[in-house]
N, C-alpha and C positions, 0 to 999 in steps of 0.2 A: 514667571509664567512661560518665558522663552524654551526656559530647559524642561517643563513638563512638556513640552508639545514637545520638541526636538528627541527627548527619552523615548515616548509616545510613538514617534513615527519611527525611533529606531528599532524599536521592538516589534510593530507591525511590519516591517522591513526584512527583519529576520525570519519572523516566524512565516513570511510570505517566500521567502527564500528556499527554507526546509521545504515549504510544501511541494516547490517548484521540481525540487532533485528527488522525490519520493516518486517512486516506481507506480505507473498507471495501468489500471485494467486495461485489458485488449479483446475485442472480440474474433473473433473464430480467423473470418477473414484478412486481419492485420498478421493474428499469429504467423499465418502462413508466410507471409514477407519476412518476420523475426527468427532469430537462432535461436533454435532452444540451450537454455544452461541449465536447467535444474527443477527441481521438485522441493516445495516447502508444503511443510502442515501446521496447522495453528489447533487448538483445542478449548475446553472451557468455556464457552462462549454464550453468554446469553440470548443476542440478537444479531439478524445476519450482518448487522451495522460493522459489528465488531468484529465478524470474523473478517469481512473486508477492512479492517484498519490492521487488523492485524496480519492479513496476509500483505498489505502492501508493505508494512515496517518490515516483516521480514523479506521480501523480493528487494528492497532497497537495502536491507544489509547484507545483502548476498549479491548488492552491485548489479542488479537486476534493471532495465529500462523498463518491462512489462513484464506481466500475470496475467494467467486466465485461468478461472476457477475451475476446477475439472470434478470436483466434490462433496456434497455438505450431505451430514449425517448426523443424526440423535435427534432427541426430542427434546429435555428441559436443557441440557448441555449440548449445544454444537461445535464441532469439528468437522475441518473443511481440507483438501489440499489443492494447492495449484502448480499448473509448471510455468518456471521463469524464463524468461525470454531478454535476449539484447540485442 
């Protein structure tokens, strides 16, 4: 029982980690303190849920600290871009 709890919290652990290092929305006013590095676009997207999970995964693999959305477009398919910030 030891080692299910002990797995259990390693894994909460982890996966509480990833979230921590994942690049966060910024609003307008933060921007401005931040250095811009870049521009990502993300596409296909059913709901805005998605295009914001997807814009953060990619601002974090571009070593990105923050995103701010600058665009969302279509109707049944959404694509969005934002510029990255550190």
């Amino acid at each position: 029982m030891k080692n299910v709890i002990r797995t259990a919290f390693a894994v909460f652990a982890l996966s509480v980690a990833g979230y921590a290092s994942a690049a966060q929305e910024v609003d307008r006013s933060e921007a401005l303190s931040l250095m811009k590095v870049g521009v990502v676009s993300t596409g296909n997207a059913y709901t805005l849920d998605q295009l914001n999970r997807s814009l953060a995964m990619k601002a974090s693999d571009a070593g990105a600290t923050g995103y701010r959305i600058t665009s969302v477009r279509g109707n049944n398919l959404l694509s969005a871009t934002a510029t990255l910030y550190r």
